[in-house]
LUMVEX-819913 format. One line per field, with one value per residue (C-alpha): residue in three letters; x, y, z. Coordinates in steps of 0.5 Angstrom, whole numbers. Example, Ala and Ser with C-alpha at 12.3 -4.5 7.8 and 13.67 -1.06 7.14 Angstrom:
! residues 2
residu <- Ala_Ser;
east <- 25_27;
north <- -9_-2;
up <- 16_14;
! end
This chain:
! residues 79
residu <- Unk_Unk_Unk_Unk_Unk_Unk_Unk_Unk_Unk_Unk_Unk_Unk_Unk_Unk_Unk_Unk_Unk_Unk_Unk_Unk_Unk_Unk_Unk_Unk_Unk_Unk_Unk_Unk_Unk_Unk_Unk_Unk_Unk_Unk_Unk_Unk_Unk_Unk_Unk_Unk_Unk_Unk_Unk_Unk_Unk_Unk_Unk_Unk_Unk_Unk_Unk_Unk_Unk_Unk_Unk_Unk_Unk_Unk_Unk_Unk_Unk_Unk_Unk_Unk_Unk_Unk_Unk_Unk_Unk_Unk_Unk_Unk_Unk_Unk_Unk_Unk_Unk_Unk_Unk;
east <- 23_28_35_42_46_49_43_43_41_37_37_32_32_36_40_44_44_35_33_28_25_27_21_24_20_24_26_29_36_35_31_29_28_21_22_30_32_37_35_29_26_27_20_22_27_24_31_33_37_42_40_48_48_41_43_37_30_24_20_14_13_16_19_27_30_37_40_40_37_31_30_30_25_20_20_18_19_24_20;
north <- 269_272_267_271_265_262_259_250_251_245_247_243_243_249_253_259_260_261_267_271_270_264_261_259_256_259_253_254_255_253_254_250_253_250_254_256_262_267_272_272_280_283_284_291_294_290_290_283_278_273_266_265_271_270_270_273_271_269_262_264_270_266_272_275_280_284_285_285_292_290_283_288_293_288_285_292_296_292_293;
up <- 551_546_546_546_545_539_537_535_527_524_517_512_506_507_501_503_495_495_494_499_505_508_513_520_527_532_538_545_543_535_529_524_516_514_507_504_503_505_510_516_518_524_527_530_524_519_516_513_518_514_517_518_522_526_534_536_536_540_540_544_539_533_532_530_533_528_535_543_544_538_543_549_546_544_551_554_560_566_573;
! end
């Protein structure tokens, strides 16, 4: 389920300074960086993400989401 809270941040080893594409494990409410650096990739835009601003994501596709209506999309039609 994508999460739309502000999420717990468990950096490890984290360096907002790194340059790149951090690796992150997407949690319930949390992240954790596995590999520093800077900024994850949106799994619908493909827009790069700064970890600072990342709110949106999910943990049972391991994947982050730039907004509300990019998480929305990937979760598809409401019946």
């Amino acid at each position: 389920m994508a999460r739309f809270a502000r999420p717990g941040y468990r950096g490890f080893m984290n360096d907002v300074t790194t340059p790149g594409q951090a690796t992150v494990h997407f949690g319930d409410g949390e992240f954790a960086v596995l590999k520093p650096g800077r900024y994850v990739t949106c799994a619908v835009t493909e827009k790069p993400i700064p970890l600072e601003i990342l709110r949106y994501w999910s943990s049972e596709r391991q994947e982050a989401y730039h907004g509300p209506l990019e998480a929305l999309s990937r979760m598809g039609p409401i019946d």
